[in-house]
OpenMM code with the backbone's topology and positions (N, CA, C; nanometers):
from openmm import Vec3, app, unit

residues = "UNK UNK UNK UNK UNK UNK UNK UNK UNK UNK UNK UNK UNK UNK UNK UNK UNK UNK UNK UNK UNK UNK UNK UNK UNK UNK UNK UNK UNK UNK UNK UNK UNK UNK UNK UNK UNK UNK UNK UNK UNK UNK UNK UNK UNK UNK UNK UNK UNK UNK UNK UNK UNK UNK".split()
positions = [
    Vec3(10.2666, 8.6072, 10.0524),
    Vec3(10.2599, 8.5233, 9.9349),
    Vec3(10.3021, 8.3815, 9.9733),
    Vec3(10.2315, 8.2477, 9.9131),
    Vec3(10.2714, 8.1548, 9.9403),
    Vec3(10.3825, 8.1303, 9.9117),
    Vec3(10.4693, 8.0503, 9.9332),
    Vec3(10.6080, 7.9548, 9.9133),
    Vec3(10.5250, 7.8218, 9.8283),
    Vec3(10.5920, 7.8088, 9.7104),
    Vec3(10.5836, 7.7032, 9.6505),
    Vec3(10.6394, 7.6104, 9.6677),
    Vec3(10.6692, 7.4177, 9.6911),
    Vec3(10.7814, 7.3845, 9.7275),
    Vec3(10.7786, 7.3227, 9.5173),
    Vec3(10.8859, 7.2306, 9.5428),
    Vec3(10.9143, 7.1654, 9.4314),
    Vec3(10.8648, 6.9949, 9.4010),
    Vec3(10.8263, 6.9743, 9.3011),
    Vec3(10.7700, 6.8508, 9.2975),
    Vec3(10.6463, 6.8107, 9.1596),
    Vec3(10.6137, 6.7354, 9.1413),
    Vec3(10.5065, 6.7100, 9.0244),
    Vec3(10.3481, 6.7612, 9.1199),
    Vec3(10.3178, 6.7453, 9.2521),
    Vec3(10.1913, 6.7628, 9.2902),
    Vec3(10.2270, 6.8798, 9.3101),
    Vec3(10.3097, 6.9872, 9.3818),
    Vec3(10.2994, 7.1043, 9.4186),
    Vec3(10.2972, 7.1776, 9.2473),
    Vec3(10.3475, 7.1647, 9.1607),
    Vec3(10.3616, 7.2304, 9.0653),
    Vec3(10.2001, 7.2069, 8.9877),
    Vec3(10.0944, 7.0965, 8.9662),
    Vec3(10.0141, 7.0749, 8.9700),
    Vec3(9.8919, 7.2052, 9.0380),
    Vec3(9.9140, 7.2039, 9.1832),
    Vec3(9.8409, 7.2633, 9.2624),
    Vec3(9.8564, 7.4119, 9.2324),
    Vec3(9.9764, 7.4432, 9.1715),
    Vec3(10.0443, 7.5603, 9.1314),
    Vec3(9.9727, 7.6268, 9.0473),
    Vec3(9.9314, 7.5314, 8.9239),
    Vec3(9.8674, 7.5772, 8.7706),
    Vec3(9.7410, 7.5824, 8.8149),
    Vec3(9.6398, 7.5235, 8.9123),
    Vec3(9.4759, 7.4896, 8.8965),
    Vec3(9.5004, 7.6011, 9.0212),
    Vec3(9.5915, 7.6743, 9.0949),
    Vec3(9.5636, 7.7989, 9.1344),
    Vec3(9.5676, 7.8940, 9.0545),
    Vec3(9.7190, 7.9239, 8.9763),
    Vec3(9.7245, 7.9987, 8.8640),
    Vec3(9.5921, 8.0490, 8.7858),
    Vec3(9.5303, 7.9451, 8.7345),
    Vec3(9.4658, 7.9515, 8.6324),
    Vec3(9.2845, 7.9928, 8.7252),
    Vec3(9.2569, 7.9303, 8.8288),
    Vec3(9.1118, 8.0059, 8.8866),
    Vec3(9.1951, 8.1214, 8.9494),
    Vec3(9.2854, 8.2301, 8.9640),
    Vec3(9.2851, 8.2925, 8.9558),
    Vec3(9.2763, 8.4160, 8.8702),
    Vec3(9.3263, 8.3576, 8.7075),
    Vec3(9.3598, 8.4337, 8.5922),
    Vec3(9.1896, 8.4664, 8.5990),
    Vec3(9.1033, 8.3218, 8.5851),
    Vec3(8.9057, 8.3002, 8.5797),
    Vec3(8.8678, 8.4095, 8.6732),
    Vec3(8.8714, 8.4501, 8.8037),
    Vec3(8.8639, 8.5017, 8.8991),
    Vec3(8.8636, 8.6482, 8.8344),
    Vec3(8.9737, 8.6822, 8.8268),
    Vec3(8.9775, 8.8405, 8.7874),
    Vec3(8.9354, 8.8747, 8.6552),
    Vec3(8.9109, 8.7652, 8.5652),
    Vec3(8.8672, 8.8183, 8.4257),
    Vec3(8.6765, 8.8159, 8.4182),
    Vec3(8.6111, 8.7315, 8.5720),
    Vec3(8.4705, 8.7865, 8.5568),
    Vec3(8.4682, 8.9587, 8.6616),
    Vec3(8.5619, 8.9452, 8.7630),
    Vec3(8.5502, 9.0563, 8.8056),
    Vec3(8.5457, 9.1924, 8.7154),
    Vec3(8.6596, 9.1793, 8.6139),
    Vec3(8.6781, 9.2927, 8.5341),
    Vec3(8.5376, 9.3276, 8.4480),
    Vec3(8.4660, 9.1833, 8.4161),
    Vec3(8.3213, 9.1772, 8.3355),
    Vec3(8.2174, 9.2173, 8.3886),
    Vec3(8.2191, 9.1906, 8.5478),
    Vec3(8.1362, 9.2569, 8.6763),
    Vec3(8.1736, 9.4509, 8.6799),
    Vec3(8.2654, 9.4942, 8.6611),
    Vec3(8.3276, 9.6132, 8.7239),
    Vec3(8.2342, 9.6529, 8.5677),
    Vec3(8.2806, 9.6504, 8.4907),
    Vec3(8.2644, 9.6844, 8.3308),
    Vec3(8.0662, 9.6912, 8.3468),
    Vec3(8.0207, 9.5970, 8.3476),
    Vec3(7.8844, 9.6307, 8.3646),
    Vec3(7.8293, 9.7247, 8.4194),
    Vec3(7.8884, 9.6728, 8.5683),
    Vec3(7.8577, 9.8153, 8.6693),
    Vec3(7.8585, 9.9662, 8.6088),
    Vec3(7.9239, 9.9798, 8.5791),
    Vec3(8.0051, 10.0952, 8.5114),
    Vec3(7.8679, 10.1315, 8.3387),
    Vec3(7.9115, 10.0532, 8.3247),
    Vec3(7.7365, 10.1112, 8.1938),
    Vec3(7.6453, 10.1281, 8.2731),
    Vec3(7.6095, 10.0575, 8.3949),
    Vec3(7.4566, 10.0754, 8.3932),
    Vec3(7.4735, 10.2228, 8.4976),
    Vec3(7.5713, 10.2817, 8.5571),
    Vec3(7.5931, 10.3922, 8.6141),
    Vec3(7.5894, 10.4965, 8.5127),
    Vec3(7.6474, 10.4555, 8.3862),
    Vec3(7.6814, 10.5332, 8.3096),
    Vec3(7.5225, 10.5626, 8.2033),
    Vec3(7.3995, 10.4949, 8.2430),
    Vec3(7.2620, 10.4999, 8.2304),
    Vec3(7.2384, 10.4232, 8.0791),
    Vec3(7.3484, 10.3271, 8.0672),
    Vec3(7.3612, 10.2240, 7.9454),
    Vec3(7.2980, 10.0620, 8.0131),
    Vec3(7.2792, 9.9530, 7.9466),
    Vec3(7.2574, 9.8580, 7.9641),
    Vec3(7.3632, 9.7545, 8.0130),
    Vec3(7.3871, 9.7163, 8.1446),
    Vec3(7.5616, 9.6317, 8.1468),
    Vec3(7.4669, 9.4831, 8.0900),
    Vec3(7.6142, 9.3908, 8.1100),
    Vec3(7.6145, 9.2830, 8.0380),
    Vec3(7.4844, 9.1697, 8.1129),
    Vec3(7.4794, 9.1889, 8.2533),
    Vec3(7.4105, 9.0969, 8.3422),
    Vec3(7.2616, 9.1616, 8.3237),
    Vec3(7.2436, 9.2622, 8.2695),
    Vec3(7.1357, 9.3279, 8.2568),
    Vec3(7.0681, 9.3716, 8.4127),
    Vec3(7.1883, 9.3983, 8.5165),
    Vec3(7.1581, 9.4643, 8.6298),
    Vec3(7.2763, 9.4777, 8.7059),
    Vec3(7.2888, 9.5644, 8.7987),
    Vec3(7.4077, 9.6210, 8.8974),
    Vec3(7.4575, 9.4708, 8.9533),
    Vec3(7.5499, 9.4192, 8.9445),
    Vec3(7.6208, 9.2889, 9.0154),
    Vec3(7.7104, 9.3107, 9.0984),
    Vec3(7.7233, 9.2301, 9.2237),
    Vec3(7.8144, 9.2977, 9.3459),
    Vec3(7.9115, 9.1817, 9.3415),
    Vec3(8.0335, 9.2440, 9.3230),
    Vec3(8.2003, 9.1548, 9.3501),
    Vec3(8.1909, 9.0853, 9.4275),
    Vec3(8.1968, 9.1303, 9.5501),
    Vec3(8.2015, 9.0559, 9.7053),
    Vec3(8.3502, 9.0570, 9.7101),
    Vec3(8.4353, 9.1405, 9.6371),
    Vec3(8.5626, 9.1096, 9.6783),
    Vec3(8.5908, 9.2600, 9.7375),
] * unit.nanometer
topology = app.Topology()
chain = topology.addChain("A")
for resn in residues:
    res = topology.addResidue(resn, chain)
    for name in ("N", "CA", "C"):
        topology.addAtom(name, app.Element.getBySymbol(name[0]), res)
């Protein structure tokens, strides 16, 4: 895990990681969730199987 130091730019760099990470895992979960209907022989959201890459 990174070390954060202290300061106005590190705390900055802190939040615009924070936050494309929170973005990051909330399309994955929308990716997983699709997947998952169209296995399940339902329609997912992308209207086809989408691959994570993670």
């Amino acid at each position: 895990m990174a070390r954060w130091r202290n300061g106005f730019v590190a705390n900055y760099f802190h939040i615009i990681e924070t936050t494309a990470n929170d973005r990051l895992q909330h399309w994955l979960r929308r990716i997983e969730a699709g997947n998952a209907a169209i296995r399940d022989g339902e329609e997912g959201e992308f209207g086809r199987r989408s691959r994570s890459g993670c």
